[in-house]
Every structure is written in structure tokens, then in C-alpha cells.
C-alpha positions as CSV (number, residue, x, y, z in Angstrom):
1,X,-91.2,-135.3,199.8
2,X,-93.5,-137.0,197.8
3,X,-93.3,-136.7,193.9
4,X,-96.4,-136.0,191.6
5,X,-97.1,-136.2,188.3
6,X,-100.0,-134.4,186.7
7,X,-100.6,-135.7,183.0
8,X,-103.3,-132.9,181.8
9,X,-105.8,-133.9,178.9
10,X,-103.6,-136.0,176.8
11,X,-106.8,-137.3,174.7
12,X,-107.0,-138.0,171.1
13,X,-109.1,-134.6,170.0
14,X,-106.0,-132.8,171.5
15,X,-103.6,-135.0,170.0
16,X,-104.5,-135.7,166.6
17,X,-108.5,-135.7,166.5
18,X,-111.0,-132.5,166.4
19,X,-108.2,-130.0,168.0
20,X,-105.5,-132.1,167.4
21,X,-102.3,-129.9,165.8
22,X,-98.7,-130.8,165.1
23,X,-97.0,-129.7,168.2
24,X,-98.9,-131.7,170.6
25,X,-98.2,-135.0,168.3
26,X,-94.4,-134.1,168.7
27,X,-94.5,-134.4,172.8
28,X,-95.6,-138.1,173.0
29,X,-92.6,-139.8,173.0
30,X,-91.3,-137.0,175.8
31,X,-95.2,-137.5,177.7
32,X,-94.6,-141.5,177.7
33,X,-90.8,-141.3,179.0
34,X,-91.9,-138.7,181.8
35,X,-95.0,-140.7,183.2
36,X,-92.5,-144.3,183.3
37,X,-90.5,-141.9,185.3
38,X,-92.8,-141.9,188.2
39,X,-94.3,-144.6,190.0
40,X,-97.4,-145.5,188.6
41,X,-99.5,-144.5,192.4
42,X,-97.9,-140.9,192.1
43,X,-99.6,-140.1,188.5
44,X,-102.7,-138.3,188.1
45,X,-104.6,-137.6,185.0
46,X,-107.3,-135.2,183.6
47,X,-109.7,-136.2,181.1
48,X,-111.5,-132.8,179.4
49,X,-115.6,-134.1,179.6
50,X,-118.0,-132.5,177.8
51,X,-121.6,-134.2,177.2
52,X,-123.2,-134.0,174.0
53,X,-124.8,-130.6,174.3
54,X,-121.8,-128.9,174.3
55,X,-121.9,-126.5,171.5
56,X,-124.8,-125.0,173.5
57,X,-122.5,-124.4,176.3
58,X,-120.5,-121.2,177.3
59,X,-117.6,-122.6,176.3
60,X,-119.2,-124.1,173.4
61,X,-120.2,-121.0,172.0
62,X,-116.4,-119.5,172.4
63,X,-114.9,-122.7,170.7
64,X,-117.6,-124.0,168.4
65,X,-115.8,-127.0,167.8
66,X,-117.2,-130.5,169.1
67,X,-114.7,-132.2,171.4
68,X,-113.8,-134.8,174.0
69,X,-117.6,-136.0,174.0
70,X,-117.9,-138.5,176.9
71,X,-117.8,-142.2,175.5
72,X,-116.1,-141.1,172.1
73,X,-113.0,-141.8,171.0
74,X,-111.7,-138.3,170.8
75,X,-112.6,-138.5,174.7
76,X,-110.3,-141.0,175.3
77,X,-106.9,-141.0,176.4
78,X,-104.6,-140.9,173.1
79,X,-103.6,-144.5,172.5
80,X,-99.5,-144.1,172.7
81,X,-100.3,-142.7,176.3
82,X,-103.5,-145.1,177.7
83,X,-101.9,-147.8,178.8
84,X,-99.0,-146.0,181.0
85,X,-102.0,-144.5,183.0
86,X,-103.1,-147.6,183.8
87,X,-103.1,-147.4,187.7
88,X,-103.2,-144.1,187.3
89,X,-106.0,-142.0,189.3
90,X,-108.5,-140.7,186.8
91,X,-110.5,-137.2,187.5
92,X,-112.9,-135.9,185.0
93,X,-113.2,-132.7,184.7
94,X,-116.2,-130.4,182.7
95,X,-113.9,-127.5,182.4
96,X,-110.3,-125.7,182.0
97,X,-109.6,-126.3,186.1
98,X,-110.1,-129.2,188.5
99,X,-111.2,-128.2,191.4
100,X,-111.8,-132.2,192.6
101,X,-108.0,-132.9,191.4
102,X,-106.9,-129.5,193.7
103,X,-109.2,-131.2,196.5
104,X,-107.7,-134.7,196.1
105,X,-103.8,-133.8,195.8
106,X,-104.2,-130.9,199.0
107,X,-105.6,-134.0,201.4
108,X,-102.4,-136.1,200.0
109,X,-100.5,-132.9,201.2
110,X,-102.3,-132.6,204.9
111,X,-101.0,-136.4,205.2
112,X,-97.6,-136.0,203.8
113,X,-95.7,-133.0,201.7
114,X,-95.6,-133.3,198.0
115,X,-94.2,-131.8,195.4
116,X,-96.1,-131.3,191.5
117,X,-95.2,-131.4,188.0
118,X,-97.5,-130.8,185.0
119,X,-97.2,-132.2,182.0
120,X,-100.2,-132.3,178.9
121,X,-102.3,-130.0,176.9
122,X,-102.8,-127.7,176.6
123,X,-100.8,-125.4,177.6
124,X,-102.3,-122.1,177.2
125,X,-105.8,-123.4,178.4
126,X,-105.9,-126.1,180.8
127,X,-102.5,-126.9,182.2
128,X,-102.0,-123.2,183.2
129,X,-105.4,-123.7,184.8
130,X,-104.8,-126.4,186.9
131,X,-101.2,-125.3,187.4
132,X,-102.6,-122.1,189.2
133,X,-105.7,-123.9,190.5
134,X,-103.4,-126.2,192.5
135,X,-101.1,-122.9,193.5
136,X,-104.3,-121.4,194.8
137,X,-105.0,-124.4,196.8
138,X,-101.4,-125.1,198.0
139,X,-99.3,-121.9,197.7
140,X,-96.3,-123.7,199.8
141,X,-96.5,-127.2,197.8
142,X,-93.7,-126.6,194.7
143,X,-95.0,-126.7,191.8
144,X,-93.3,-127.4,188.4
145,X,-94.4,-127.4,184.4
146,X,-92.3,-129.4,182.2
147,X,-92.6,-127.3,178.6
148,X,-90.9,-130.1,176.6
149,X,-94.1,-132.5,177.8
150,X,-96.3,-129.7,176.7
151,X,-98.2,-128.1,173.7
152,X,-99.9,-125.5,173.4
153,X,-102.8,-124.1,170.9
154,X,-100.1,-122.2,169.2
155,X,-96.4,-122.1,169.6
156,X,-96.6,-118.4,170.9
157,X,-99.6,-119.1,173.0
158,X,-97.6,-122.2,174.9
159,X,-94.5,-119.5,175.7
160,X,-97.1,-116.6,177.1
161,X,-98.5,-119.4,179.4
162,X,-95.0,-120.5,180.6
163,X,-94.1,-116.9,181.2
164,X,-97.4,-116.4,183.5
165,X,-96.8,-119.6,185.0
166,X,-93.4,-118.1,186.0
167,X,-94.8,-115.3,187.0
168,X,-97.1,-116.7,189.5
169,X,-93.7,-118.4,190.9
170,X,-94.7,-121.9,189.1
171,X,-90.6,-123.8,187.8
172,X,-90.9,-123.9,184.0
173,X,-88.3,-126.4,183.2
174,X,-86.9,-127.5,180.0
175,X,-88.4,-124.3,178.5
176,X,-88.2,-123.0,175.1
177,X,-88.9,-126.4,173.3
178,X,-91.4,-125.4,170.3
């Protein structure tokens, strides 16, 4: 079976920029040791993409707080992680879910089982997302969070995530971390 890594929205304004907070700078050095882990064709990576009327949005309007404008730097992948995703496939996404990353990794199934493990920020918002996006889309392909190589928008808000995840019969591993 087929290993892959999902590295979920490890950009600057979630790190240390616009929505940046303490607990997501604290799982880098985890982040970079779990994507040299994998081989750099099995990684996949998210990239939150919002344009530049996005306080105007619905989401906007919940979370009136400008970030991860395409082409800025807050957009970017944070600079500790960039250059391990070289190689890496790349899918933008305008919202909490992927549904093109669901699309992409359920053909890699059809041609030969994988399993999944989810790693990023955050983890209240858009790794559960994808996490039960991808379930949806492949409710036989095991899927596993890694809770050290996560952060969430508070500490309590990252354990109610890992307990739904668990719930919906996603492996939380190394939990309990913040």
C-alpha cells in the first residue's frame, strides 16, 4: 500500500503572519521531519487561496481578517517548510475542503490502494475538512491525523477536532501534544 502525506496549509499567515499563533510555530521542526519521512512523489499540499476581495466573501464576513491573498507572502508556503515541498504536488484550494485534492488522491486509489496521513493547520478548520472530505470520498482508504504535526486555532479547539476525527473512525496518532 501506498503511503501519503497530506501537508494542509502550512503558509506564513498560519504560521506566524495575519493568523499566525504560538502553537502552530511550535510544530515546524515536527512538520519538516514528517514530510523528509516520505518520498518526495507521495506528498501533497494545500495552499488556502483567497483573492483580494475576500472580506466581501462569506467566509470573509465570519473571519474579517485578511489572509493567504494569492501572490502575497502570507500566501506562501512558510519558509522553514517551502523547500521540502519541492516536488511536491500543489492544489489550491478557495475554501476549508479540497474537493480537487479528494478527486486527485481517489484516482491514485482506483490505480493502486493507498493509505493517508494529515499533517498542517489547522486543525479545527481545514485539516478536519479535508480529513473527512477525503473519508467521504474513500470510506475504505485508512486514513490517519498526526496531532504532534498539527495546530489548531486554540489548544481546545485542536483536541475537539481530533476527537470528531476519531469519531468518524479517522487514527489520531501521537495525540494529546498541546
Amino acid at each position: 500500500m501506498k503511503r501519503i502525506l497530506v501537508v494542509v496549509d502550512m503558509q506564513k499567515d498560519f504560521v506566524d503572519g495575519s493568523l499566525g499563533t504560538a502553537e502552530a510555530q511550535s510544530i515546524l521542526d515536527r512538520v519538516r521531519e514528517k514530510i523528509q519521512s516520505y518520498p518526495k512523489e507521495n506528498v501533497y499540499a494545500t495552499l488556502d487561496t483567497h483573492q483580494k476581495d475576500y472580506l466581501n466573501t462569506q467566509e470573509g464576513r465570519f473571519l474579517p481578517v485578511e489572509h493567504c491573498i494569492e501572490g502575497t507572502e502570507g500566501w506562501m508556503l512558510h519558509e522553514r517548510i517551502r523547500d521540502l515541498l519541492t516536488g511536491a504536488v500543489i492544489v489550491t484550494k478557495p475554501g476549508f475542503g479540497s474537493l480537487t485534492l479528494a478527486e486527485m488522491l481517489k484516482k491514485e486509489n482506483e490505480k493502486d490502494p493507498i493509505s493517508l496521513e494529515l499533517i498542517g493547520l489547522c486543525t479545527d478548520i481545514c485539516v478536519i475538512t479535508n480529513a473527512l472530505v477525503l473519508k467521504t470520498f474513500m470510506p475504505e482508504v485508512p486514513i490517519s491525523v498526526d496531532a504532534s504535526c498539527c495546530a489548531g486555532v486554540t489548544p481546545f479547539k485542536h483536541e475537539a477536532a481530533l476527537e470528531t476525527m476519531r469519531s468518524c473512525q479517522i487514527e489520531v496518532v501521537n495525540g494529546n501534544t498541546h
